[in-house]
Every structure is written in C-alpha cells, then in structure tokens.
Backbone as a chain_set.jsonl record, in Angstrom:
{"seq": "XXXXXXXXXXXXXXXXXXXXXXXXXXXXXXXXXXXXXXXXXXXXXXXXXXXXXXXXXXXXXXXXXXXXXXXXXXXXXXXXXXXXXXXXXXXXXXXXXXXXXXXXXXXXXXXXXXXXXXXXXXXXXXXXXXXXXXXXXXXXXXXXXXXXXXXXXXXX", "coords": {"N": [[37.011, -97.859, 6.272], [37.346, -99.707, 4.172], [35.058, -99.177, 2.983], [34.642, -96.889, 2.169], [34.69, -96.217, -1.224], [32.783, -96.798, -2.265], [31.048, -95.637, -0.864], [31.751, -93.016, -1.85], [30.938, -93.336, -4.755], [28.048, -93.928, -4.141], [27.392, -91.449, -2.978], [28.391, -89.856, -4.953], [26.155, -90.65, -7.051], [24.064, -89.9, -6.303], [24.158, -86.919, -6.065], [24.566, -86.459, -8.549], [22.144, -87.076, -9.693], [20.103, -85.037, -8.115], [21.452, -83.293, -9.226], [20.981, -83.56, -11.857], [17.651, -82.902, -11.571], [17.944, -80.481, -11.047], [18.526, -78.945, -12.663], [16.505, -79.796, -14.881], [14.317, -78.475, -13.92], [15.55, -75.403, -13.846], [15.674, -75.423, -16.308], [13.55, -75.478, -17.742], [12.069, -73.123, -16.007], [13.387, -71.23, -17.062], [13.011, -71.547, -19.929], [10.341, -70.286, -19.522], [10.497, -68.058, -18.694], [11.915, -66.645, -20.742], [10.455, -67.063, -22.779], [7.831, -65.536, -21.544], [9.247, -62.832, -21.819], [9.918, -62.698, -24.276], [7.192, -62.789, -25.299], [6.393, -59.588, -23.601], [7.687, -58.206, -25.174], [6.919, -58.434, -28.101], [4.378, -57.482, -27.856], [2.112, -55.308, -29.952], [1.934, -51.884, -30.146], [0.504, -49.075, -30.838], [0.246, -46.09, -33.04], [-1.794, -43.661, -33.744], [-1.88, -41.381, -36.428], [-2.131, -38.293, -37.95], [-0.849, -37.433, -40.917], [1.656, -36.465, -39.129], [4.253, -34.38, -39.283], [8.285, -35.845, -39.661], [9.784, -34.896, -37.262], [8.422, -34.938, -35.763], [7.177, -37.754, -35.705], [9.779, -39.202, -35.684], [10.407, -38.362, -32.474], [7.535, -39.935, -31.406], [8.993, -42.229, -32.099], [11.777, -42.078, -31.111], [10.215, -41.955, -27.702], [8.968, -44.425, -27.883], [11.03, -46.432, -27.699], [12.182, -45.329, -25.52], [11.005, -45.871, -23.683], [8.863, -47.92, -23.714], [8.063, -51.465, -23.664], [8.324, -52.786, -25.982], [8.871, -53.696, -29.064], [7.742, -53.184, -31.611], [5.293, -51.357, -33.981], [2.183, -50.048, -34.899], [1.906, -47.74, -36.83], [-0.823, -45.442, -37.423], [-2.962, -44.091, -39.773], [-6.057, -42.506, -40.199], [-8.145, -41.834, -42.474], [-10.364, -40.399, -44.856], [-10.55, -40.856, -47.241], [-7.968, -42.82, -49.222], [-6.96, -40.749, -50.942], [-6.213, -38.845, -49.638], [-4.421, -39.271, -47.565], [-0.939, -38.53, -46.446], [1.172, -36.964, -48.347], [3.72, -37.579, -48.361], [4.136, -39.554, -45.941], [4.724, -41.999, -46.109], [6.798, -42.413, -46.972], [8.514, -40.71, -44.977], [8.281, -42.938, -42.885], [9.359, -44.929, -43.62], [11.895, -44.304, -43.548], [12.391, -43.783, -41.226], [11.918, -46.403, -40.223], [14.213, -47.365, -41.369], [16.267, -46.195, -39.391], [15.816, -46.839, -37.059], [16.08, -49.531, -36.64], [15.668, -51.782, -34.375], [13.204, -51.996, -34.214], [10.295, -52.785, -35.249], [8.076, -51.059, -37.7], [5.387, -50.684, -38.965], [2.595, -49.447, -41.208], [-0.435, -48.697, -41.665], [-3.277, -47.548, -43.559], [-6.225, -46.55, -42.358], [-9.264, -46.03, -43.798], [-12.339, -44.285, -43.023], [-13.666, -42.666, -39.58], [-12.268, -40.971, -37.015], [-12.999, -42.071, -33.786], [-13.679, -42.99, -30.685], [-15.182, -45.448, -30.83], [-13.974, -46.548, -32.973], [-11.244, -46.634, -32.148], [-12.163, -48.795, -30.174], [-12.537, -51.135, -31.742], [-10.945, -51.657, -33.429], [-9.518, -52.228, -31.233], [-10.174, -54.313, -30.436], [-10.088, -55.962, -32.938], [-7.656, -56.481, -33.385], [-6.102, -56.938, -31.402], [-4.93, -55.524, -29.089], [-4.992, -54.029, -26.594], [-6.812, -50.748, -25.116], [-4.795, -48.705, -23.793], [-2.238, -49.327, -24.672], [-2.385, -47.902, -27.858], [-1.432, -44.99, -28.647], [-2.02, -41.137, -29.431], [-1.27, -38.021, -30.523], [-1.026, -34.323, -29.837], [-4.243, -33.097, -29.549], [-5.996, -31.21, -31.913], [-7.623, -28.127, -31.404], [-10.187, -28.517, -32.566], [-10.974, -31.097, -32.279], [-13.238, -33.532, -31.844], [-13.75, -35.422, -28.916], [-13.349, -36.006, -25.621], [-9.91, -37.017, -24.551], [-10.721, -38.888, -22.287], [-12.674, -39.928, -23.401], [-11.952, -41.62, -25.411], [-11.017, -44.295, -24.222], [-8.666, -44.741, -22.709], [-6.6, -44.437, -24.224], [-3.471, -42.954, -24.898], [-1.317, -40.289, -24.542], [0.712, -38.855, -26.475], [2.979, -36.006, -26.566]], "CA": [[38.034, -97.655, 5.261], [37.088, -100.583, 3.13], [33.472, -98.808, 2.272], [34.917, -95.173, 1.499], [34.861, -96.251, -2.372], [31.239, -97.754, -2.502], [30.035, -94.365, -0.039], [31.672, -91.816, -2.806], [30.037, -93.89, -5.526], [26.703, -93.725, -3.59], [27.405, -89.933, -2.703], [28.206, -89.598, -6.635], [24.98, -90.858, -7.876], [22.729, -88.539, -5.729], [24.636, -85.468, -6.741], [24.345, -86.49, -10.368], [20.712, -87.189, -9.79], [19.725, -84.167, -8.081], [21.879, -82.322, -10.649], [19.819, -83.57, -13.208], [16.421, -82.966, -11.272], [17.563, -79.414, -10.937], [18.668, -78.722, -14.23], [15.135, -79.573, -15.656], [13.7, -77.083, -13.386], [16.121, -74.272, -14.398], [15.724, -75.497, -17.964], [11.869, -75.255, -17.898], [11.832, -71.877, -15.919], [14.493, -70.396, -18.214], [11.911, -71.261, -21.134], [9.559, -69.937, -19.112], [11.355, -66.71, -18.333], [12.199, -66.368, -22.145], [8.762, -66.874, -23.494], [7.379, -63.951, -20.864], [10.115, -61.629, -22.529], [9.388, -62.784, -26.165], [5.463, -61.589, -25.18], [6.011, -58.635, -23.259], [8.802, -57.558, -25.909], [6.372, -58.682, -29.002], [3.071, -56.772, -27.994], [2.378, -54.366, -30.386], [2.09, -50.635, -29.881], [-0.655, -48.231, -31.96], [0.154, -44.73, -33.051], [-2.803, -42.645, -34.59], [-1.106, -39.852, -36.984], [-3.162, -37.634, -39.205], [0.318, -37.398, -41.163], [2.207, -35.458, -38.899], [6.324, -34.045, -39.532], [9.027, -36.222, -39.653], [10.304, -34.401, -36.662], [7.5, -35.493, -34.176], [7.347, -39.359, -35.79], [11.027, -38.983, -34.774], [9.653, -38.467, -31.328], [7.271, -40.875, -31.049], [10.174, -43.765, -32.139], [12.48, -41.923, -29.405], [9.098, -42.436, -26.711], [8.789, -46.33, -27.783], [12.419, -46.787, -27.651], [12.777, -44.872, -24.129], [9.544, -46.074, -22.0], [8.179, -48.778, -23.89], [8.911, -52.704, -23.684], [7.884, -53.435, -26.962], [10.133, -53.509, -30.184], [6.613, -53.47, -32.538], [4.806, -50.101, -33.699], [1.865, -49.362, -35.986], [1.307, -46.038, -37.499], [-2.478, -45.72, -38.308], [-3.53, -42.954, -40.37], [-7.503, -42.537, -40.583], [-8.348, -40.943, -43.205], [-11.93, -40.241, -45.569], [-10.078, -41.804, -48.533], [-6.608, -43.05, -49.326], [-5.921, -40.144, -51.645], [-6.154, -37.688, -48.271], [-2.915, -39.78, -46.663], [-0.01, -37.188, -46.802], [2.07, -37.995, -49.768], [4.897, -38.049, -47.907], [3.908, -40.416, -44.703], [5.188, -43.406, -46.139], [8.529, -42.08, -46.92], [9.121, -40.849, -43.673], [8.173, -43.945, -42.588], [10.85, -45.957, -44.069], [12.942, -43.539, -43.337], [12.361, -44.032, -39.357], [12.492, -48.335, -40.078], [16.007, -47.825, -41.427], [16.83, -45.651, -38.481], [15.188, -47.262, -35.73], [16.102, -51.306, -36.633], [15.388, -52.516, -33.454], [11.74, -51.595, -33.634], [9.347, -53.221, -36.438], [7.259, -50.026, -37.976], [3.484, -51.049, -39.683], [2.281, -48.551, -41.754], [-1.63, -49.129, -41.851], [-4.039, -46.633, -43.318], [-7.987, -46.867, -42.37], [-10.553, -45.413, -43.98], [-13.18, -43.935, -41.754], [-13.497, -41.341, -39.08], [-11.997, -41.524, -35.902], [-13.989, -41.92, -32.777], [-13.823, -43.438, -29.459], [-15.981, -46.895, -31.78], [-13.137, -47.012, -34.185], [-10.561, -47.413, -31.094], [-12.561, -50.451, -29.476], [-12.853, -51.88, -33.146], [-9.289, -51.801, -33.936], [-8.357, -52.628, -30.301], [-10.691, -56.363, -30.498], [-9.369, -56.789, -34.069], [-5.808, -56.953, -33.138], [-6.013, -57.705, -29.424], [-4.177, -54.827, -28.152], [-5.586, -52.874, -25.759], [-6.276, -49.161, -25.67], [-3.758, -48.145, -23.03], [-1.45, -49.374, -25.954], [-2.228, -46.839, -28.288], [-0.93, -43.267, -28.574], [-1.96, -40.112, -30.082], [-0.261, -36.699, -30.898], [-1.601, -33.856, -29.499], [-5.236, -33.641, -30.642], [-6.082, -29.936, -32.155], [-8.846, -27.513, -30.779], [-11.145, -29.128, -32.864], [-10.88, -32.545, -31.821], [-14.552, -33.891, -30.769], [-13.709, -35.851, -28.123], [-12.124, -35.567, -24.728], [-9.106, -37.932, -23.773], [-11.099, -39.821, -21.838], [-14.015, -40.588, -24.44], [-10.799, -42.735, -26.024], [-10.757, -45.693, -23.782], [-7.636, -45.329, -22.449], [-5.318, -43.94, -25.762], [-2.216, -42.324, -24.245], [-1.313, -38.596, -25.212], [2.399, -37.991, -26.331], [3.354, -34.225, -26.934]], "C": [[37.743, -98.464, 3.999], [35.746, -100.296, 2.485], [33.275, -97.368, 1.346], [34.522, -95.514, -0.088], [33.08, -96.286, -2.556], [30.614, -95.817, -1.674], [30.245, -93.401, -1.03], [30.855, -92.361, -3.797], [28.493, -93.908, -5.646], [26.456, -91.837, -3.792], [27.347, -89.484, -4.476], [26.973, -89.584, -7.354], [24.127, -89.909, -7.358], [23.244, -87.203, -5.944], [24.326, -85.815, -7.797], [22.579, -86.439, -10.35], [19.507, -86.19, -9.202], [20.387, -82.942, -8.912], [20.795, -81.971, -11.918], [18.402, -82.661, -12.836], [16.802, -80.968, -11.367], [17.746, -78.926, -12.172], [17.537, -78.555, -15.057], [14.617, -78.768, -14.931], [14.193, -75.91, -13.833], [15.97, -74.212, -15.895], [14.433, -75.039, -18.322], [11.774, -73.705, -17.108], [12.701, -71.13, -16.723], [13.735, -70.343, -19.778], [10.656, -70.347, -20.715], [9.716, -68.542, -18.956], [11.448, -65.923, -19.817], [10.884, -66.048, -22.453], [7.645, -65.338, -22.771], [8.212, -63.206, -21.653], [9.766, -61.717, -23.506], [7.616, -62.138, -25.784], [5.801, -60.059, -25.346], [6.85, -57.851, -24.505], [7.771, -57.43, -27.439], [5.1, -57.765, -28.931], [3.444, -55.581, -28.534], [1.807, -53.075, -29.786], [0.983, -49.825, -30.979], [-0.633, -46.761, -31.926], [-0.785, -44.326, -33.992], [-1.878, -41.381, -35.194], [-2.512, -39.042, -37.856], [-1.982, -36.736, -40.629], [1.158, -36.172, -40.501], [4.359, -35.626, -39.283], [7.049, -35.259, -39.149], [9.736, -36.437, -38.258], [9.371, -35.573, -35.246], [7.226, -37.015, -34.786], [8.431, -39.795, -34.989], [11.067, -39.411, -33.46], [9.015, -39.022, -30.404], [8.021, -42.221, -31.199], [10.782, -43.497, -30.725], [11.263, -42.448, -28.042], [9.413, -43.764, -26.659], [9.751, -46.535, -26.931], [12.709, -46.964, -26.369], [11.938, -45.542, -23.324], [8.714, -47.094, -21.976], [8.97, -50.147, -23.769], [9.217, -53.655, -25.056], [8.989, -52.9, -28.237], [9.081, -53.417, -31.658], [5.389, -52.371, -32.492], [3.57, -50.464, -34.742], [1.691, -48.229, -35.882], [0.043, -46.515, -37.967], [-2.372, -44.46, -38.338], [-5.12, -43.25, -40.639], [-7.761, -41.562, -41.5], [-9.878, -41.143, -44.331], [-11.644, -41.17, -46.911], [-8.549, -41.754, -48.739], [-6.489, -41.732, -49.728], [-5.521, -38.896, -50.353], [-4.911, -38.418, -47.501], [-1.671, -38.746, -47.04], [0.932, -38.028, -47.519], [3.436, -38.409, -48.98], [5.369, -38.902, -46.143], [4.785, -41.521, -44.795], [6.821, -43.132, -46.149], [9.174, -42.214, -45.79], [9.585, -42.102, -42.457], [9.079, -45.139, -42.616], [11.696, -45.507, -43.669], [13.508, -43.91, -41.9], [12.647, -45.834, -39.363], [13.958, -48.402, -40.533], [16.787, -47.308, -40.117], [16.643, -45.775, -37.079], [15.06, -48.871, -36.078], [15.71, -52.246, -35.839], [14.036, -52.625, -33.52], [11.016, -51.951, -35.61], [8.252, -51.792, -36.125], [6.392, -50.832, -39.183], [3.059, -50.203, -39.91], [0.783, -48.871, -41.873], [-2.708, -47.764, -42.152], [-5.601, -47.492, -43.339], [-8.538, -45.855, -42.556], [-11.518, -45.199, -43.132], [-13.423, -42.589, -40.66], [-13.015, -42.046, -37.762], [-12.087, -40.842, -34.774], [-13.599, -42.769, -31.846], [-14.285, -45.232, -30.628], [-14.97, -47.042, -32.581], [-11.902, -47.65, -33.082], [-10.671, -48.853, -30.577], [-12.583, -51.791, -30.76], [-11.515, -52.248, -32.88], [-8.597, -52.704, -32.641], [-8.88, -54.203, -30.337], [-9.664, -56.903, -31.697], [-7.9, -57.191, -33.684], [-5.574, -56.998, -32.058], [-4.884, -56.933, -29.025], [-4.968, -53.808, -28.025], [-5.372, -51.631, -25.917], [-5.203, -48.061, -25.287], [-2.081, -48.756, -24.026], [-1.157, -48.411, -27.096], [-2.101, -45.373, -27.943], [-2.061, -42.174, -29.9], [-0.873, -39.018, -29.722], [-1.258, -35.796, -30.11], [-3.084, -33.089, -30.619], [-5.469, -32.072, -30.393], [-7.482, -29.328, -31.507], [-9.9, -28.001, -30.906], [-11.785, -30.319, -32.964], [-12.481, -32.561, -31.073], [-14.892, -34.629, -30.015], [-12.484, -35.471, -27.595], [-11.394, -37.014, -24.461], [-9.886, -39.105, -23.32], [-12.043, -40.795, -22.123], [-13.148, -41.704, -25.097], [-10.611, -43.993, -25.236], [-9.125, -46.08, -23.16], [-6.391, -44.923, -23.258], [-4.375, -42.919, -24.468], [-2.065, -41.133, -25.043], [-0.12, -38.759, -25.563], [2.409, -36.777, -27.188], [4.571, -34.211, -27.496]], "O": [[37.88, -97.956, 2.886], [35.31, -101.012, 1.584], [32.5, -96.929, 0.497], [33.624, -94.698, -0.297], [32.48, -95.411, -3.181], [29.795, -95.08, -2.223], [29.242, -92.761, -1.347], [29.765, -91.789, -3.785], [27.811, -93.907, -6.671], [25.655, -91.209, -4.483], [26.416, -88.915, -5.046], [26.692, -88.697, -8.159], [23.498, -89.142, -8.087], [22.377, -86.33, -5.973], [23.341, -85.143, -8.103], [21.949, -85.682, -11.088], [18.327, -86.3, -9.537], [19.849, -81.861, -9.151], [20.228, -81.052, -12.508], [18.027, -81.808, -13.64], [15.893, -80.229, -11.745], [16.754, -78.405, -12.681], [17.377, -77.589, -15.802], [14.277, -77.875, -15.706], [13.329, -75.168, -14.299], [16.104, -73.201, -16.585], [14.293, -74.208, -19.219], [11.24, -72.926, -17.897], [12.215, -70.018, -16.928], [13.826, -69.418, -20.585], [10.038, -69.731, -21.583], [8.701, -67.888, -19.195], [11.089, -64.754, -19.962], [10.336, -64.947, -22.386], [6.993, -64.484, -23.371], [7.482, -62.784, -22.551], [9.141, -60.743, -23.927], [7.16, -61.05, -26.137], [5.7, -59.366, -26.359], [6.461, -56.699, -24.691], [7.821, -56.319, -27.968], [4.758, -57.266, -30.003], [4.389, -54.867, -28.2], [1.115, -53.271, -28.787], [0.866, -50.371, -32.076], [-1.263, -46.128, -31.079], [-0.571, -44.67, -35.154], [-1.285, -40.573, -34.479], [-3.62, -39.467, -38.182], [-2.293, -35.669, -41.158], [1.349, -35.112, -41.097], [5.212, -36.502, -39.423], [6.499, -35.874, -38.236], [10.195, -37.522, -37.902], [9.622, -36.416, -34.386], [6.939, -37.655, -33.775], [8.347, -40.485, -33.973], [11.562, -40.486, -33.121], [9.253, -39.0, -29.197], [7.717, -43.2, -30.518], [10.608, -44.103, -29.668], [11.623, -43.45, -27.425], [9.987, -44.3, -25.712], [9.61, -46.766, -25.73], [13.208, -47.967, -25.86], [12.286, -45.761, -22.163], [8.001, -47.431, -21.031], [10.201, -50.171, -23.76], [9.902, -54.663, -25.231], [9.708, -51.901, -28.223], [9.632, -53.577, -32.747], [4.629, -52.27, -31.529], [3.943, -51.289, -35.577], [1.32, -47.677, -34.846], [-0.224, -47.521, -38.623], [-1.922, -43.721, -37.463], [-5.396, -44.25, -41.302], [-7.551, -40.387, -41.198], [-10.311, -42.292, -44.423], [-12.406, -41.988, -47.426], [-7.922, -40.734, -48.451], [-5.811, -41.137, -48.89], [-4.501, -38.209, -50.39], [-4.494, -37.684, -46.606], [-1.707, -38.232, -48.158], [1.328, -39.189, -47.412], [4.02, -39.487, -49.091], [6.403, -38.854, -45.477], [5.467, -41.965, -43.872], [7.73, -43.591, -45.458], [9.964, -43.08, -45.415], [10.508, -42.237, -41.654], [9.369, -46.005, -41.791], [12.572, -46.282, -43.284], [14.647, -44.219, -41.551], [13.45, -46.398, -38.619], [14.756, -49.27, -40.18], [17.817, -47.883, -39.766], [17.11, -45.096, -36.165], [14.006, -49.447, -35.808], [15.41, -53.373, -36.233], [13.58, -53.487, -32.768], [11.279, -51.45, -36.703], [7.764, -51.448, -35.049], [6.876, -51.462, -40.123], [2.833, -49.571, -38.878], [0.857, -49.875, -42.581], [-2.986, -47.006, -41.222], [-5.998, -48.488, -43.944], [-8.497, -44.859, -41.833], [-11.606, -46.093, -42.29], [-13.309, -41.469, -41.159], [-13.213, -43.216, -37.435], [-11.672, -39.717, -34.497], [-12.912, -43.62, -32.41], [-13.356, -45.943, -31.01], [-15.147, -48.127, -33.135], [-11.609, -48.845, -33.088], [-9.829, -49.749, -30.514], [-12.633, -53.012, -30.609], [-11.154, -53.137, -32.108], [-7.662, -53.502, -32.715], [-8.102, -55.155, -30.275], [-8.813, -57.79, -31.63], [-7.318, -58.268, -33.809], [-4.38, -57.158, -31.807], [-3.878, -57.52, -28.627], [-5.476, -53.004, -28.807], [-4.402, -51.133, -26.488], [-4.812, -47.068, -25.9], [-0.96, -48.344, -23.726], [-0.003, -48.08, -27.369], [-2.671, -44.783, -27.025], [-2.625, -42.561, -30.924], [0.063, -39.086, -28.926], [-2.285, -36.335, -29.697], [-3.069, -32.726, -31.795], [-5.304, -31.536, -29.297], [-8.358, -30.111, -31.139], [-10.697, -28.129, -29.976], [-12.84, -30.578, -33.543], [-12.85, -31.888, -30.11], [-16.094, -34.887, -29.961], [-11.419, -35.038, -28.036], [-12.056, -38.02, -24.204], [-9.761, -40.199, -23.871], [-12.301, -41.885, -21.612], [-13.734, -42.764, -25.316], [-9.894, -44.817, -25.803], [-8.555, -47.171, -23.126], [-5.255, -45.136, -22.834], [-4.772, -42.388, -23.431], [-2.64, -40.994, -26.123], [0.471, -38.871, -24.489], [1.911, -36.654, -28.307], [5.077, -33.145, -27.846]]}, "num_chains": 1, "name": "protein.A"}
C-alpha cells in the first residue's frame, strides 16, 4: 500500500518512454511512407503526338487520370522542324492544363525523326523508362512494330 505511488510513477515512466520510442518509429515510417507516394505520384509520364485532335488529347488526360499514379505528363511532338508542329497543339494544350489541374502538362517539341534510338535517348535523358511512355495509334505507315519501341504503351 505504501509503494502503490512510487510503482505508478515507475509504471508512468516506461509508458512515456516506450511512447516516445514508438512514436519515432511511426514518425520515421510515416516519412517514409510519404516520400514513396511523393515518387511514385511525381514520376513523369511521356506522350508522343504528331498533333493529334483535341478530342483524343482529351483521352489521353482521361487514361493518366484513370490508370496512372502519376500527376506529371509530357506531350512530345517530333517533328522535321518547328514550323511542321500543328498550329494549334499548344492551345489545346493549355486548354487540357486548365481542365485537368491535378495533372502538370509539358509541352516539349523535338526535332528529329522518330525511331525506336530517339525513345532510348529521351528515356536516359530524363530517366523515365519506356514502359512510361505512350503513343496514339500509329498509322499504316508507321516503320516500326510496337515492339521495335522498347516498351512504349499503345492507347487507342
């Protein structure tokens, strides 16, 4: 009876002190937890256009939006020379960043032709892989198959 005070006091300190001990564990996996989400949420995304409609950009935002984890797009246009970019790409373009807020849109045109070698280029330079990027559906005359791409994803 005369120790009860001194035993909660005791009992007190080791709750407080495995409180603490767990606390920094939950505190450090909870950063830890975060920082995985800020990645997987941050990796960007790579759409190839050759300026297509409004309609099917549209499309590919809805895709990201629905299936992807990522909140971070570019649009690449390849094209022989800037003045060949469709006059009205960029527009649309803005058009889809006011209407799709959640999702950072990158407008990037490259000069060049595009080949299977322009993929692996692009995918070192900016360290996202090719199972990252998308295309549209590629026309009859497309001179490579799917699989000459490294991985590029199809959306229809």
């Amino acid at each position: 009876m005369l120790g009860r005070i001194g035993i909660l006091k005791a009992c007190l300190f080791f709750i407080h002190g495995i409180s603490e001990a767990i606390a920094g564990v939950t505190s450090s996996l909870s950063q830890t937890i975060h920082a995985r989400i800020e990645r997987i949420s941050g990796q960007q995304m790579v759409f190839f256009t050759r300026g297509d409609n409004l309609a099917h950009l549209n499309n590919v935002m809805l895709y990201v939006r629905r299936n992807e984890h990522t909140n971070r797009i570019k649009v690449v246009t390849v094209v022989d020379s800037e003045g060949d970019v469709s006059p009205n790409l960029k527009v649309d373009l803005e058009f889809l960043d006011k209407a799709y807020p959640e999702i950072d849109i990158e407008f990037v045109i490259i000069q060049g032709v595009f080949r299977p070698a322009l993929i692996q280029e692009l995918s070192a330079k900016w360290r996202i892989p090719p199972n990252f990027m998308f295309i549209g559906s590629p026309g009859d005359h497309f001179l490579y198959g799917l699989a000459e791409l490294g991985g590029v994803r199809l959306i229809i």
